[in-house]
Structures are given as C-alpha cells and as structure tokens.
VOPAGU-2260 file (C-alpha; in pm, 1 decimal, decimal comma):
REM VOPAGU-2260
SITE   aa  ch    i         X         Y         Z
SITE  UNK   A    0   -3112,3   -6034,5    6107,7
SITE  UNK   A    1   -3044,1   -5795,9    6343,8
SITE  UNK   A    2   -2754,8   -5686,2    6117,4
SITE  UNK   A    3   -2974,1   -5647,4    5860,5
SITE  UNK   A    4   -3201,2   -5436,8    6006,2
SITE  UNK   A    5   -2949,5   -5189,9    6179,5
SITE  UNK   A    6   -2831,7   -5141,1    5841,3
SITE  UNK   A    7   -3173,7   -5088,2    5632,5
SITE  UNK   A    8   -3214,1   -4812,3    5940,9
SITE  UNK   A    9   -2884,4   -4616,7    5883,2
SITE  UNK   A   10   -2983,5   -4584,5    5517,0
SITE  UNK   A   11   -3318,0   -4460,9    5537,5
SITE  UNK   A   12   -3201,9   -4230,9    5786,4
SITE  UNK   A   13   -2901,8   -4102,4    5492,8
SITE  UNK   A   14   -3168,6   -4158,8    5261,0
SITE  UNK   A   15   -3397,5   -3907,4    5446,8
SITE  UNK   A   16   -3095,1   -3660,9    5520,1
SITE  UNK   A   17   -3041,8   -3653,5    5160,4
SITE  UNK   A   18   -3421,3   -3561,3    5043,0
SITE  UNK   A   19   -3426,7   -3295,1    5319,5
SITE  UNK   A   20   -3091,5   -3150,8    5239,7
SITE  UNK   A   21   -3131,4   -2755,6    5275,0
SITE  UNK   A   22   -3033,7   -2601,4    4886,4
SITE  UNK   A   23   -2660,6   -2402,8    4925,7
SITE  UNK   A   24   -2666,3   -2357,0    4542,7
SITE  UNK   A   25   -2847,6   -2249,7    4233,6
SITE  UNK   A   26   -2780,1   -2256,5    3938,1
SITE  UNK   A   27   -2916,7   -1998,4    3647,6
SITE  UNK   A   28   -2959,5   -2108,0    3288,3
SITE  UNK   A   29   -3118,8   -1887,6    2968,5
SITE  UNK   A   30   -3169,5   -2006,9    2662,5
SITE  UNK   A   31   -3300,8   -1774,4    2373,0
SITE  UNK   A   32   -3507,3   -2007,8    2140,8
SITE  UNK   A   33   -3443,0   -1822,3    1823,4
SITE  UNK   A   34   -3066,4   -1808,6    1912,4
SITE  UNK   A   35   -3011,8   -1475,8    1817,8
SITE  UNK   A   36   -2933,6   -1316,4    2134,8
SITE  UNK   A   37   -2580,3   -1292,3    2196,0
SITE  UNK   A   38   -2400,0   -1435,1    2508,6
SITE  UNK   A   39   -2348,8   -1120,2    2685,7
SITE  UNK   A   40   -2724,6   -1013,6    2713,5
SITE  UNK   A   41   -2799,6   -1401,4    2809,3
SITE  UNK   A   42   -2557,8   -1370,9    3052,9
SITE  UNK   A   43   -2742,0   -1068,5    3203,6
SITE  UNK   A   44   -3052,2   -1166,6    3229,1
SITE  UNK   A   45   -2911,2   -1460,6    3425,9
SITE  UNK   A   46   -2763,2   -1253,7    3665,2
SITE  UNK   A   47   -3094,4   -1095,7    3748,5
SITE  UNK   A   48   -3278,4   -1418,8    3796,2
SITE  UNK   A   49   -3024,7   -1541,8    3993,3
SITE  UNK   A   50   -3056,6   -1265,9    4222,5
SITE  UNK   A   51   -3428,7   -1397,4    4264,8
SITE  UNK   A   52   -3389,8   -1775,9    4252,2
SITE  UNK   A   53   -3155,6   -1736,6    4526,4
SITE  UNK   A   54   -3350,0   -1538,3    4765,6
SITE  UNK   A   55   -3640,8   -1808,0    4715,0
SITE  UNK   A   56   -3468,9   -2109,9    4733,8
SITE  UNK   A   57   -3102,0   -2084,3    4959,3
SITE  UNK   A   58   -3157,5   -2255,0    5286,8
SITE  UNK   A   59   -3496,9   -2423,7    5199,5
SITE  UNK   A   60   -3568,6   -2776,9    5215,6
SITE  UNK   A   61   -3491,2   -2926,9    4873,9
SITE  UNK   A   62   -3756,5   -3195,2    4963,7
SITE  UNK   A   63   -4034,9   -2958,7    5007,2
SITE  UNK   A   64   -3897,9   -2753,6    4669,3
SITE  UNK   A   65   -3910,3   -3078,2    4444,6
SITE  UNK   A   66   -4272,1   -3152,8    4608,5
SITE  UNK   A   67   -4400,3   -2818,8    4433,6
SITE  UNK   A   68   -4207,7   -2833,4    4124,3
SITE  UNK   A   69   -4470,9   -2697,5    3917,0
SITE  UNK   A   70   -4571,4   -2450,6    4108,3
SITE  UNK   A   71   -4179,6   -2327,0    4150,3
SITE  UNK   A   72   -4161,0   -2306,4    3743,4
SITE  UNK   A   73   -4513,6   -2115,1    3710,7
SITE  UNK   A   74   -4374,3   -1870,4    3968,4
SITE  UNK   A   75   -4037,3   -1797,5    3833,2
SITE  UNK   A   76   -4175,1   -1758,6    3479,9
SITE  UNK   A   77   -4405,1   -1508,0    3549,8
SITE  UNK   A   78   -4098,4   -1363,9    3771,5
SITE  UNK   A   79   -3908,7   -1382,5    3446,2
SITE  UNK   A   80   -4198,8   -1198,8    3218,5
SITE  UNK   A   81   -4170,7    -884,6    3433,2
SITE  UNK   A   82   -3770,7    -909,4    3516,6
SITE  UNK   A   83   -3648,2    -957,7    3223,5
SITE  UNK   A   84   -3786,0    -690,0    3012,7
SITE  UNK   A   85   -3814,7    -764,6    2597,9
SITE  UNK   A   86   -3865,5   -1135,4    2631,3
SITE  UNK   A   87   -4145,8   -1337,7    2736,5
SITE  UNK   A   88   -4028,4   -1709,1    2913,8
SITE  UNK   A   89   -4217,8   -2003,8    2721,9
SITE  UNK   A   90   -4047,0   -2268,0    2978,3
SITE  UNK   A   91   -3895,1   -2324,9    3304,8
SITE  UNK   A   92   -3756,2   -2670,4    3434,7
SITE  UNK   A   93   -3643,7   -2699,8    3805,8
SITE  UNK   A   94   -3425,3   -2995,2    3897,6
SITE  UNK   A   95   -3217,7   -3059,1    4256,9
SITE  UNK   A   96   -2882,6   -3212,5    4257,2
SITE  UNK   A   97   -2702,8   -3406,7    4551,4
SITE  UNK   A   98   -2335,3   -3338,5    4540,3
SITE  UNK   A   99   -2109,6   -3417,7    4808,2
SITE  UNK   A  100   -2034,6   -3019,6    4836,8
SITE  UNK   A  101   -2415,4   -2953,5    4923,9
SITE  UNK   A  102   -2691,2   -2922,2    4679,7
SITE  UNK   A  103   -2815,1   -2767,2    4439,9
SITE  UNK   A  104   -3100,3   -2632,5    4204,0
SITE  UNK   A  105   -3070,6   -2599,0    3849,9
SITE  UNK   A  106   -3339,5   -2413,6    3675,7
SITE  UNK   A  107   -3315,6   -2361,2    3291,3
SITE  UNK   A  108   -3471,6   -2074,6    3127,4
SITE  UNK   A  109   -3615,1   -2093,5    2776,4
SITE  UNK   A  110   -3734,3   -1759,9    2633,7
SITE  UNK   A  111   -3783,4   -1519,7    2312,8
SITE  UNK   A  112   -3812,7   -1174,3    2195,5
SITE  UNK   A  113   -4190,5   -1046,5    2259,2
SITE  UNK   A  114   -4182,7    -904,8    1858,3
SITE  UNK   A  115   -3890,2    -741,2    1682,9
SITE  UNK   A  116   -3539,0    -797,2    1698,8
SITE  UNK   A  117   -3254,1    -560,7    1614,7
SITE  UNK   A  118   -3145,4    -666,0    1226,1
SITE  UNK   A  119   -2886,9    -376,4    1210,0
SITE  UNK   A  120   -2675,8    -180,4    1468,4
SITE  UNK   A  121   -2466,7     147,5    1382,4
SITE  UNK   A  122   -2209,1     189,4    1576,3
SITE  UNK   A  123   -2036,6     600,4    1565,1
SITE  UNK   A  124   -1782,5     614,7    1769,1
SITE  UNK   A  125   -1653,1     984,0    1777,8
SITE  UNK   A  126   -1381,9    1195,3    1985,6
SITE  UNK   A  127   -1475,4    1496,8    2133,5
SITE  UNK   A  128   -1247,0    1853,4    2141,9
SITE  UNK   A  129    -990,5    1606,5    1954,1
SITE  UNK   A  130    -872,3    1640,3    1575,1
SITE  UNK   A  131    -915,6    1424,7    1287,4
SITE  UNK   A  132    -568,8    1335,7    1303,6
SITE  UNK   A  133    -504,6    1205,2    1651,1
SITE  UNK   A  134    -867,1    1095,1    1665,5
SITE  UNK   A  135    -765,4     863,9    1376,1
SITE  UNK   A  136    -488,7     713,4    1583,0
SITE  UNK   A  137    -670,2     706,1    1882,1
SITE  UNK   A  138    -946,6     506,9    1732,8
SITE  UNK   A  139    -637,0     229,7    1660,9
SITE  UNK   A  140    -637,3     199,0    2009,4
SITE  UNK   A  141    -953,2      43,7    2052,1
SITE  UNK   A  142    -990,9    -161,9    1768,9
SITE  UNK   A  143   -1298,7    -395,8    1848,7
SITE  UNK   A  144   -1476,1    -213,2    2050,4
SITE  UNK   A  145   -1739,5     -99,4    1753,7
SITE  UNK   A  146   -1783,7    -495,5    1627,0
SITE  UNK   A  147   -1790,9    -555,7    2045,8
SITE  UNK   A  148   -2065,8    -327,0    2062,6
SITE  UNK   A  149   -2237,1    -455,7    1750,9
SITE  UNK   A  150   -2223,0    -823,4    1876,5
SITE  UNK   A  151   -2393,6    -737,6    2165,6
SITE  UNK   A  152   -2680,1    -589,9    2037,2
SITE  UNK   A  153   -2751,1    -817,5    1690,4
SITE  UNK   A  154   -3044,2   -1015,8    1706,3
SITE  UNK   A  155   -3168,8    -870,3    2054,1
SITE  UNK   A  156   -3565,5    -733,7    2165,0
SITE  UNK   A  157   -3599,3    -391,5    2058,9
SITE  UNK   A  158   -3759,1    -370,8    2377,6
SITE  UNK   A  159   -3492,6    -477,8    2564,9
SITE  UNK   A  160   -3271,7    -144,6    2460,9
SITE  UNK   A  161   -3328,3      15,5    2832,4
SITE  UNK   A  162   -3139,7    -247,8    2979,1
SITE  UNK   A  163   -2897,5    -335,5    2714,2
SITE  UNK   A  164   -2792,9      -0,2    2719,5
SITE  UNK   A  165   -2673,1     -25,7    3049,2
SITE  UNK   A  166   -2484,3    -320,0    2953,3
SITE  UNK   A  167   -2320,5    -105,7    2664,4
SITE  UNK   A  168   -2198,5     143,5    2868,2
SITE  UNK   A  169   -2060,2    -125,4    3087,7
SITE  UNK   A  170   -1817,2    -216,3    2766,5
SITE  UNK   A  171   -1742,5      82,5    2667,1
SITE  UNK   A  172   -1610,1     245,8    2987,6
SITE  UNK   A  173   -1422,7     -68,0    3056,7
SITE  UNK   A  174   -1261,2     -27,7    2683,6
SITE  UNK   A  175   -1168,9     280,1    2739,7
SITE  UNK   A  176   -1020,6     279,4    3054,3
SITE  UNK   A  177    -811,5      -1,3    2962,3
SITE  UNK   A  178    -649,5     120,8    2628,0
SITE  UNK   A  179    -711,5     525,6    2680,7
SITE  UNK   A  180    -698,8     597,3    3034,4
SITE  UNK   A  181    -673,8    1000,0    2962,2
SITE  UNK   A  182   -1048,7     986,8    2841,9
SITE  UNK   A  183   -1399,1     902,8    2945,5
SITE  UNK   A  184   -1663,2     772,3    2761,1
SITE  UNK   A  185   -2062,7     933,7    2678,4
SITE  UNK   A  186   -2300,9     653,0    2524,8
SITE  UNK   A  187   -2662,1     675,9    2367,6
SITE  UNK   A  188   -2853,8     389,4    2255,1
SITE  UNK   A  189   -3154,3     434,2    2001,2
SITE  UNK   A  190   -3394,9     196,1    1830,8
SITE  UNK   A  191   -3647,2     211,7    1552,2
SITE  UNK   A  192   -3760,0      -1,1    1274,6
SITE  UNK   A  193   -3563,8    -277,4    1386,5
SITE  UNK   A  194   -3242,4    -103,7    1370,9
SITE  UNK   A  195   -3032,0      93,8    1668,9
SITE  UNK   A  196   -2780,8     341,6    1660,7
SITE  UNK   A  197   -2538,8     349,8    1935,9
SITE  UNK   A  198   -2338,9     694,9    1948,5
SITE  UNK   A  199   -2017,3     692,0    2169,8
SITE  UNK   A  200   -1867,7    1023,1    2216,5
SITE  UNK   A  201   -1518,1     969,6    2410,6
SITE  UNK   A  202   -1381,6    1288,4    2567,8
SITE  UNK   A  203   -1015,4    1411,9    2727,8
SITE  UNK   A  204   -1005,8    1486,8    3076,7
SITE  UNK   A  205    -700,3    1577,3    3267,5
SITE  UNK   A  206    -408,9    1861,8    3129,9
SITE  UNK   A  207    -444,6    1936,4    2760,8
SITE  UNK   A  208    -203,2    2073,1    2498,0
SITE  UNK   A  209    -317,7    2418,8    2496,8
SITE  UNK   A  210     -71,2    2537,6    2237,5
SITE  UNK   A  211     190,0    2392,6    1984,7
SITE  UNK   A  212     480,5    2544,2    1857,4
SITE  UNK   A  213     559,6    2378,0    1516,2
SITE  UNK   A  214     931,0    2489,0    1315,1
SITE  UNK   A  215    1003,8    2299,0     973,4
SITE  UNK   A  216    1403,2    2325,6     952,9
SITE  UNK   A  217    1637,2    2265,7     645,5
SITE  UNK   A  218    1987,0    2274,7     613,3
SITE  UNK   A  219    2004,3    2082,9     340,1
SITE  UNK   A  220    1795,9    2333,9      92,1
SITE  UNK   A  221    1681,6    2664,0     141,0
SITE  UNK   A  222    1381,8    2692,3     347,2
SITE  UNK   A  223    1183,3    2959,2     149,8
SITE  UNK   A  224    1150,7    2636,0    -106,9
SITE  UNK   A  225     953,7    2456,5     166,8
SITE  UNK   A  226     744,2    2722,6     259,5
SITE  UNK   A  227     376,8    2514,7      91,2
SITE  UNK   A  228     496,0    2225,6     279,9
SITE  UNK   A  229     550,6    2397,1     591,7
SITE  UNK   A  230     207,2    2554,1     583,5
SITE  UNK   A  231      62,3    2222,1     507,4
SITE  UNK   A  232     196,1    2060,1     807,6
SITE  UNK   A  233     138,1    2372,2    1059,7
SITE  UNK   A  234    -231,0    2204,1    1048,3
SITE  UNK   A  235     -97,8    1881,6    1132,3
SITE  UNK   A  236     109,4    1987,8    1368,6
SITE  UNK   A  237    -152,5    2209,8    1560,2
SITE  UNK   A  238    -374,9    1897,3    1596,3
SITE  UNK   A  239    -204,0    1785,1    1874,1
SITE  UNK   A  240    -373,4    2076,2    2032,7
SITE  UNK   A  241    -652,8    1959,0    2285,0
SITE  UNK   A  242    -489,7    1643,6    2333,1
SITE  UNK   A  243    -447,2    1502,9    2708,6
SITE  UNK   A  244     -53,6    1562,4    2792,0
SITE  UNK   A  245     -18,9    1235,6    2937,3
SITE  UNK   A  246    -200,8    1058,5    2636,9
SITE  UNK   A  247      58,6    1238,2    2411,8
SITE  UNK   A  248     351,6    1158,2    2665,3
SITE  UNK   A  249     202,2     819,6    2548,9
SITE  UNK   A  250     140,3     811,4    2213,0
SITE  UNK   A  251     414,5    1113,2    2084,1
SITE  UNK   A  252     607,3     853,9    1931,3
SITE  UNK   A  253     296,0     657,9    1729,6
SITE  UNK   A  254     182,5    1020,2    1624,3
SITE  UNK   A  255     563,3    1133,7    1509,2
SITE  UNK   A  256     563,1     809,5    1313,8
SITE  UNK   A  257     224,4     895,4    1124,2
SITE  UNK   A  258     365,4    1247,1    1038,1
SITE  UNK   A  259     682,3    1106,8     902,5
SITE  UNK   A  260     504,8     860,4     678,3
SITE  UNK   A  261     322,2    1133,2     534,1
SITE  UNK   A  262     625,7    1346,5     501,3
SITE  UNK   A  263     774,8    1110,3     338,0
SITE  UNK   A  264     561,2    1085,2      81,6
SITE  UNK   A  265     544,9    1443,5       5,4
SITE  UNK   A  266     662,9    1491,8    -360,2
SITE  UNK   A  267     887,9    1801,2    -267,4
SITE  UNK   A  268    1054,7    1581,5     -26,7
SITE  UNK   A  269    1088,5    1329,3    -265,0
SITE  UNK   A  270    1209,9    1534,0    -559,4
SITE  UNK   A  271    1493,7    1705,3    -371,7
SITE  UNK   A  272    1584,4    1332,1    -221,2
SITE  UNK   A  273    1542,7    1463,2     129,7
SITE  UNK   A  274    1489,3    1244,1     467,5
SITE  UNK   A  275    1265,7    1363,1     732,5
SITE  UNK   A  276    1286,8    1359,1    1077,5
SITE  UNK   A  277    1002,4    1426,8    1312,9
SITE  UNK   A  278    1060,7    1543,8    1650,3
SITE  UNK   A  279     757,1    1560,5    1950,8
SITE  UNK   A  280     835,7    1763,2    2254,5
SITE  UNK   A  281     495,3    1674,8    2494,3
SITE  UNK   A  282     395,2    1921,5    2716,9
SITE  UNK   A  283     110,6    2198,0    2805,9
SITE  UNK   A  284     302,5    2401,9    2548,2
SITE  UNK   A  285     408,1    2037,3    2307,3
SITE  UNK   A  286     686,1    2122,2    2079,1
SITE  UNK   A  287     670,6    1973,5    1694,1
SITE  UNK   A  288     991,1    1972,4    1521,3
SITE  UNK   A  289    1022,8    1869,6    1123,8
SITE  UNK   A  290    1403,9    1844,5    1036,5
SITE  UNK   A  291    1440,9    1724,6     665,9
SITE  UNK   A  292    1785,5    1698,7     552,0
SITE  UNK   A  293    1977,4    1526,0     259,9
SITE  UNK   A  294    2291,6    1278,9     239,0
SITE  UNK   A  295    2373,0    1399,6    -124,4
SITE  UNK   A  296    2399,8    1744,4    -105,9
SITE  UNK   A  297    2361,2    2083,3     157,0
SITE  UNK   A  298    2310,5    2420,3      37,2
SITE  UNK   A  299    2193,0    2761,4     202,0
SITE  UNK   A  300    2245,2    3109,2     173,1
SITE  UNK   A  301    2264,6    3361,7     432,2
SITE  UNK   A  302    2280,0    3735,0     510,0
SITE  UNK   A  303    2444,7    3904,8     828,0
SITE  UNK   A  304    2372,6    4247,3     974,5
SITE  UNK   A  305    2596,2    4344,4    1266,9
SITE  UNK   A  306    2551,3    4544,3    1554,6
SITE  UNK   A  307    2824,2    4701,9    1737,6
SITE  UNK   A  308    3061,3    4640,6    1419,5
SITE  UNK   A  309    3231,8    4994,0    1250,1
SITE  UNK   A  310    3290,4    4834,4     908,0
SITE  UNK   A  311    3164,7    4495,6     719,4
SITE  UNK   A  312    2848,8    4522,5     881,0
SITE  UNK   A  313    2633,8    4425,6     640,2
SITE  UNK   A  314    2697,8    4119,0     393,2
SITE  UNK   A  315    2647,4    3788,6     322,0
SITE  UNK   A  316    2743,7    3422,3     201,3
SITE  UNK   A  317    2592,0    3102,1     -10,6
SITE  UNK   A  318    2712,9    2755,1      45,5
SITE  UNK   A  319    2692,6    2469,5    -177,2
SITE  UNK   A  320    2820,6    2120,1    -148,3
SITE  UNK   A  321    2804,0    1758,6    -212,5
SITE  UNK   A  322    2883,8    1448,4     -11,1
SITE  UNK   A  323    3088,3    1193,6    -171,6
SITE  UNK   A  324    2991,0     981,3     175,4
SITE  UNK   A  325    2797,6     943,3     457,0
SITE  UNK   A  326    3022,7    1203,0     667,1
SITE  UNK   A  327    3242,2    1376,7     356,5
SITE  UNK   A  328    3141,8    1691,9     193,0
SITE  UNK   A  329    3321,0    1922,0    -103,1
SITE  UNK   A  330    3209,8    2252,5     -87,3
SITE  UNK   A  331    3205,1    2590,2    -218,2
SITE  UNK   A  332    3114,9    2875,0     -52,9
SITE  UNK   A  333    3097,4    3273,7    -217,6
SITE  UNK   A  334    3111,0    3558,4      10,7
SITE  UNK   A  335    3016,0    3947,3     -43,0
SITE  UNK   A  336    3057,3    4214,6     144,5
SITE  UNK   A  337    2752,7    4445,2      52,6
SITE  UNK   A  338    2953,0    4822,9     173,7
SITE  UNK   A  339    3225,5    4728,2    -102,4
SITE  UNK   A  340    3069,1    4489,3    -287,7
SITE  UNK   A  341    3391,4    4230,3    -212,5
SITE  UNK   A  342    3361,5    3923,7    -303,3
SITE  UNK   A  343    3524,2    3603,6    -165,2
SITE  UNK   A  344    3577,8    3237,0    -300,0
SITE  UNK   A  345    3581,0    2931,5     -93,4
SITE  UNK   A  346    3666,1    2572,6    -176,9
SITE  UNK   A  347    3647,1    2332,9     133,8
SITE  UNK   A  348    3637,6    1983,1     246,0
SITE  UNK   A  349    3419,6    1901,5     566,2
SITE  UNK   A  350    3390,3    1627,1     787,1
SITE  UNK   A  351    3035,6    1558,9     978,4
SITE  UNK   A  352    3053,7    1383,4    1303,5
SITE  UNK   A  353    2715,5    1350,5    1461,2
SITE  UNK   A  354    2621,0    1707,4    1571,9
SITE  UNK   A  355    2957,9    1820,3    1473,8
SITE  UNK   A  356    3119,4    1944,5    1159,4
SITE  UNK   A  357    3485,3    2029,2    1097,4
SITE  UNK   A  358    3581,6    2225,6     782,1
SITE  UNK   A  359    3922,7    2333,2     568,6
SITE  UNK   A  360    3882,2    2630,2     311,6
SITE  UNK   A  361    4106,6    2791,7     107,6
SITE  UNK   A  362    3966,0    3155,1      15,3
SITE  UNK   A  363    4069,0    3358,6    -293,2
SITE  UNK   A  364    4172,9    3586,0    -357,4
SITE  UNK   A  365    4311,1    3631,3       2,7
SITE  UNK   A  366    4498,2    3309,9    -104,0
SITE  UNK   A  367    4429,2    3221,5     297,2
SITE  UNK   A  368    4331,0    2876,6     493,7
SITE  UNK   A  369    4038,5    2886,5     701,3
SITE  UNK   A  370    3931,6    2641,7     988,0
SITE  UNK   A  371    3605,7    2587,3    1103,7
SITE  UNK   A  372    3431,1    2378,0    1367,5
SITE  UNK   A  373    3027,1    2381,3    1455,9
SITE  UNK   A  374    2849,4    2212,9    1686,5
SITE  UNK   A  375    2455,8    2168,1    1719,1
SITE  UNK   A  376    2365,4    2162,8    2085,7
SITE  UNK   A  377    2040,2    2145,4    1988,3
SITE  UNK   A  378    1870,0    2232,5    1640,6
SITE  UNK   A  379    1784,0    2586,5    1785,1
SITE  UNK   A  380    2179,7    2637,9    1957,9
SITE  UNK   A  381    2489,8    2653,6    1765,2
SITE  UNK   A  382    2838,6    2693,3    1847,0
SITE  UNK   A  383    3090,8    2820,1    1595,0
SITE  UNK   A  384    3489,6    2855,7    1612,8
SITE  UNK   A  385    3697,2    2992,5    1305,7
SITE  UNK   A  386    4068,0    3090,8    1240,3
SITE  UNK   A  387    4149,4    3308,1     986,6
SITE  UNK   A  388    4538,3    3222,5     846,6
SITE  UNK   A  389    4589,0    3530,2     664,1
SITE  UNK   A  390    4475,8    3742,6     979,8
SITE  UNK   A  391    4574,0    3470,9    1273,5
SITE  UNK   A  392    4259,3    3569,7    1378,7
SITE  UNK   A  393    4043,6    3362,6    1593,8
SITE  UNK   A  394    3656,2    3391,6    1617,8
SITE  UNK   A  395    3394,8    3252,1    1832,4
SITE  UNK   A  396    2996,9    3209,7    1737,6
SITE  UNK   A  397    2704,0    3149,2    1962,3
SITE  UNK   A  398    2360,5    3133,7    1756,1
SITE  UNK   A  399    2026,9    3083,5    1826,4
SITE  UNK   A  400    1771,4    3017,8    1533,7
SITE  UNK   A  401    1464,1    3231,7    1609,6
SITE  UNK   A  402    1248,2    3059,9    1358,4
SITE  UNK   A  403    1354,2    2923,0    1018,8
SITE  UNK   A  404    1471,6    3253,7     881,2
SITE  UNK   A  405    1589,1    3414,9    1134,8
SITE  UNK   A  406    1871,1    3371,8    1404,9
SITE  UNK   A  407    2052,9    3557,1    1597,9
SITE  UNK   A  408    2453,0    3564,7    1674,9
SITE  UNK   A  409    2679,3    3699,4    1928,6
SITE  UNK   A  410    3043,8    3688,6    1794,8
SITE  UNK   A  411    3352,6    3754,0    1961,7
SITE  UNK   A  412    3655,5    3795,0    1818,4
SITE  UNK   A  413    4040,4    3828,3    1864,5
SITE  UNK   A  414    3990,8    4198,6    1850,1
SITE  UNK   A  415    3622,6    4295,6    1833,3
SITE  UNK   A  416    3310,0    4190,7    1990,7
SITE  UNK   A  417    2919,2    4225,7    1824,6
SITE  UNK   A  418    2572,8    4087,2    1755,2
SITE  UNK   A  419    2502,8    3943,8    1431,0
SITE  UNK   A  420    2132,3    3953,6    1286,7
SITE  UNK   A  421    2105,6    3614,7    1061,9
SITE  UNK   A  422    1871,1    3615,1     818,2
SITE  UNK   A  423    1847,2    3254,6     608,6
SITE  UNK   A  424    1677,0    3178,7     318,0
C-alpha cells in the first residue's frame, strides 16, 4: 500500500509539472480561406503574428494559458484585424503541446481578403541608361523574376499592397544582387480595379563604358563593299555604351555571341560566303572588333603614297586569290606604278599559318622571284619582309591600320628608308 501510494504521489506531482510547464515555443499558422493568397504573403503575415504571440505567451504558465483559451483566441484575432492589414481573421484555435524539448503553443490562423483581390498583375521590368540590346540579354539573366513577382501578388487584398510591396522589393533586390551584381533595383507597386502594376526599373552603378570604339575589318573583300553593314552594326556596337565595366568583363562573351549570330545572318555576309568573328575588348574605353573573312577566296586592292621616297612614290596594287585548302592560296596580284604608268604581273602560291603567311611570286615582265612573309601581331600591327631576286634586294614593313581604309607604313629597305601612306579599299 504504501508502494502504491508513493507512486500515485510522484505522478501527480509530474502530472502537475506538466500542466504548469512554462511555454518555450509557439508556433504560427495562416490559412487564407479562399486559397488564393500565395505562400509568400502567408508566410509574412505569420512572421508578424509571431512576433506578437511570442511576446504574450514565452515564459507563461501553459496551465493558466489553456484556462483562458477563449479569451487568448478573441485577443489575438482582433490583434490579427489591425496587424495584418487587407484581411479580416474569421478564426483562431489555440492548443499547448508537451514535448520532451519543452512546450509549446500552436495557434492556427484562418482569414480572408476584406473585399477585392488582385485578378491581374503587370509586371514591367525595365533597365535604366542601358540599350535595347544588352538590356535584352540582361533580362536573360533573371529569368523568373517577372512570373516570381506575379505569383506573389495573384489572388492577394488589394488592400494589402502597402505591405506586399515591401515584400516585392524584398525579391527583387535579392534577384538582382544574385544574378546582376553591377546593378540595383527601383520598385513601384500600384493597384486599381482589381489589377496592379508593378514597375521595376534596374539601374548600373559602379564604372561604365563611356565610349566604344567599333572597326569592321576585311581581308577577304574589299571593305568599301561592307560599308551598309558596317554602319548597321556601329549602333550595335555603341550599345555597349553605359554598360557597368565589370558586368561587361562578365557578360563580353554572351554579348559577342549575340552579335555574331546576327552577323551571321546578314545576307551580304552570306552572299560573299564570309565567316565572322566578333571580338570584345571591356574597358572604360571597350573595344568592338568585327573581323569577317572567307576560306574560299581573299581579294583587296591598295594604293601607296610615300614619303621620303625620290621616285615610285605614288602607286598601287590589287590582289586576288583562291584557296584550294584550308591554308593554300593561288594568287594573282597586278601592280602599277602611277608616275610611269608601269605595270607588273604576279602569279603566287601562299601558305597561311595562323597569323602568318608565306608567299612565292614570279613577276613579269621582270621575269623575277619574289618572297614574302607577314605576320599579324594583332589585327591593327603587321610585319612584312620581302626579297626582290632580280634586285637582291631585301625590304622590311611595319604597318599599322588606322581604321579600315587607312594604314600607315614605315619601310626600310636595303638601300632606302620611308613612310608609306596605305590607303585600302
């Protein structure tokens, strides 16, 4: 007996240390009734009453609490009605739960729109002091966030659009930052007639582009044929202007890929079977190179004034050939000196090596062979060696392309040195 009773004691004693456990935990539930609110605006709401529910109820007796049930749920929902602005609560239900962690109170929310609800949401999302072009690839980089925004809002209180707004700016910096860390982000929410419009206007901060210098370069075809082309893609080109230099340091390759697509696709470039290449130099002053060349054929024509030369200072020379590879070319070449109106005839073979070219010609009517080596340091340097059989002369070429018709030349010679004005069309 006296067993028995020592035990009945220890568990009314657990039994009372249970009721009068203090609360550690609580718990926040919201329901929408019409179940048209989306997650992220539920979720919200429960953050702010959870802010209240667990100033009122931490550390109190959870005996006391489940005593005054009622009176708990009247209080929180008229807590609710003015906290959570847009919705009015129809229902609250407290419950306590022992768990051997400590215990907690669960209180479940259930509550609707006060009238309208948002049917449609517009979503513009716009970049500012950025052209269509990169703003068009830029937008790629933050492909949900309009359907994101939309999701949020569908089916919401019109009335609630003071705090959801918050909540949409919350999303939209944290897009942003994430997948275009060069920019910031501006957002406006409106509502009306059971629509909003939410207007995002992203902006660059940091070092921008502030100027572009653009070249379209042939030595395949002469250049004065591209000339529409090259003014069309100028625009292009000068887009990159405004951009954040990091954000192109970035995305130079993704924008040099859009460019060549569209190149490509040009009908000049393919009627004279040409391949395009599409260079980006990033930088405050961003370099734009468009090299379009052709594996079947190269042709150009050229005219030299000298300065510093006595005689032969002013002519000039047309090249035409055809690749019967990858690396071959057969070529003719006619040359004309403009004092005597002379004329020369070429017939050569030349190999291509990367940025190097080696060439045999045999002129007429000198009857004389003629070597020749280039090399492209860069597509603005060139370096030039030739030897002249007939003469045993030996001359040496520096050039630097100005802009696509115009370089300029300093030559030296076995016996003369001078500058050599280039002008190619």
């Amino acid at each position: 007996m006296l067993r028995t009773a020592i035990l009945f004691l220890v568990c009314l004693l657990w039994t009372e240390c249970i009721l009068a456990a203090p609360v550690t935990k609580v718990n926040v539930t919201i329901r929408d009734e019409a179940g048209k609110t989306s997650p992220v605006l539920l979720h919200k709401m429960e953050d702010s009453m959870q802010v209240v529910a667990s100033q009122l109820f931490n550390s109190r007796d959870s005996e006391f609490i489940m005593a005054d049930r009622s009176g708990y749920e009247h209080l929180l929902s008229e807590i609710s009605d003015r906290v959570i602005t847009g919705y009015q609560t129809n229902r609250v239900l407290l419950s306590v739960v022992h768990e051997p962690e400590g215990t907690a109170v669960n209180l479940a929310f259930s509550v609707a729109p006060w009238a309208q609800t948002v049917q449609l949401v517009d979503v513009d999302i716009q970049f500012s002091g950025v052209s269509p072009f990169a703003s068009a690839i830029l937008q790629e980089k933050i492909p949900a966030l309009k359907e994101q925004l939309q999701e949020t809002l569908q089916g919401a209180s019109l009335d609630a659009a003071d705090w959801a707004g918050g909540i949409l700016r919350g999303q939209v910096k944290s897009c942003v930052e994430k997948a275009l860390p060069d920019f910031k982000a501006a957002v406006d929410l409106t509502t009306k007639d059971g629509s909003a419009l939410v207007q995002v206007v992203i902006y660059p901060v940091g070092e921008l582009v502030r100027s572009v210098e653009y070249s379209m370069i042939s030595r395949s075809i002469p250049n004065i044929l591209l000339m529409q082309l090259k003014y069309k893609y100028a625009d292009k080109a000068k887009s990159l202007q405004g951009l954040p230099v990091s954000c192109l340091e970035t995305n130079h390759e993704v924008m040099a890929e859009r460019l060549l697509q569209e190149l490509s696709e040009e009908p000049q470039v393919r009627r004279h079977h040409l391949q395009p290449q599409v260079i980006i130099h990033p930088g405050p002053e961003t370099q734009v190179e468009l090299l379009l060349e052709s594996d079947e054929y190269k042709i150009w024509f050229e005219g030299y004034g000298d300065i510093g030369r006595k005689d032969h200072n002013l002519s000039g020379r047309a090249h035409i050939g055809k690749f019967i590879s990858r690396r071959d070319e057969i070529f003719g070449e006619a040359g004309v000196d403009l004092k005597h109106v002379k004329w020369d005839f070429n017939a050569g073979y030349a190999y291509h090596w990367g940025k190097a070219t080696l060439s045999y010609m045999r002129r007429i009517p000198a009857d004389a062979n003629i070597y020749r080596f280039e090399y492209d340091f860069t597509p603005k340097w060139r370096f030039r060696y030739e030897h002249f059989g007939n003469t045993k002369e030996n001359e040496y070429a520096v050039r630097y392309r100005i802009h696509e018709f115009l370089s300029g030349e300093y030559v030296y010679s076995t016996n003369k040195s001078y500058f050599r004005i280039v002008g190619n069309l």
